[in-house]
C-alpha positions as CSV (number, residue, x, y, z in Angstrom):
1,X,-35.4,28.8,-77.3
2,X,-35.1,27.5,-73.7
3,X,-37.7,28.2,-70.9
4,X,-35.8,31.2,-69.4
5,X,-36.0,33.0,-72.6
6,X,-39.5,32.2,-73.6
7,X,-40.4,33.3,-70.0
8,X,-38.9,36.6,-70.2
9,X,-40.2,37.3,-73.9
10,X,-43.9,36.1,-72.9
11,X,-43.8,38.3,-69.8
12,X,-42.7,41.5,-71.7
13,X,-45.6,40.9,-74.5
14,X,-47.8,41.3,-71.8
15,X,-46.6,43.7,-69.8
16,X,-46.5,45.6,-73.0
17,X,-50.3,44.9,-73.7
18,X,-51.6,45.8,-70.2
19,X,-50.0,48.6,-70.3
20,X,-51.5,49.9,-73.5
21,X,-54.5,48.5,-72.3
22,X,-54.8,49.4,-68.8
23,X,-57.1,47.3,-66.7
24,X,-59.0,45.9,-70.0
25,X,-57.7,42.5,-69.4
26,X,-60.0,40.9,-72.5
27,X,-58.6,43.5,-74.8
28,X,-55.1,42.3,-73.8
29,X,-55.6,39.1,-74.0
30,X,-57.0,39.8,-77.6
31,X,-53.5,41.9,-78.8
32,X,-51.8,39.6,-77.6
33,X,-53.4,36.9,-79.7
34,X,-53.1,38.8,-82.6
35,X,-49.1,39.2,-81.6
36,X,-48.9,35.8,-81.4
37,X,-50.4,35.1,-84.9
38,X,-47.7,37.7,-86.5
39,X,-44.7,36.7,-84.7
40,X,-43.6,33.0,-84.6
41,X,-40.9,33.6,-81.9
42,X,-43.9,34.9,-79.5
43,X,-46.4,32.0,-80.6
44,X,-43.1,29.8,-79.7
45,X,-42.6,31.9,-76.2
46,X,-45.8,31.4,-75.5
47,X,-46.2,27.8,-76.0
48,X,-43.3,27.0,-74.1
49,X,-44.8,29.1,-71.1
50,X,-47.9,28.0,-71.5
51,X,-46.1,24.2,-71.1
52,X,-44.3,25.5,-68.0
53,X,-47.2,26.6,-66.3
54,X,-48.9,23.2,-66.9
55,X,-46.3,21.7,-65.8
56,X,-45.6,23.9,-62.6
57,X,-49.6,23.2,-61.4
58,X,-49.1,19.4,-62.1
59,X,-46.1,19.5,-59.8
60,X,-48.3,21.5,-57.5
61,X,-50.9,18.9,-57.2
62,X,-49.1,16.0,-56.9
């Protein structure tokens, strides 16, 4: 899986949790946990964005 697509599947889990969970962000963050935990391509997605934006604030900083 490359960036682009990890990006655009991490940003649809959430959009899809906040918007079952309106402005409950800890109850979002929760789902989306327990998403993460069932599907490995999420977990994966996740990871990789989770690297990305690690890597974007180191950029930032430097």
């Amino acid at each position: 899986m490359d960036e682009g697509v990890a990006l655009r599947i991490a940003r649809n889990a959430v959009r899809q949790a906040m918007k079952q969970n309106g402005d409950d962000k800890q109850r979002a963050i929760r789902e989306l946990q327990e998403m993460a935990k069932k599907d490995p391509q999420l977990n994966e997605a996740f990871t990789k964005a989770g690297y990305l934006d690690l890597e974007s604030e180191q950029s930032v900083k430097h």
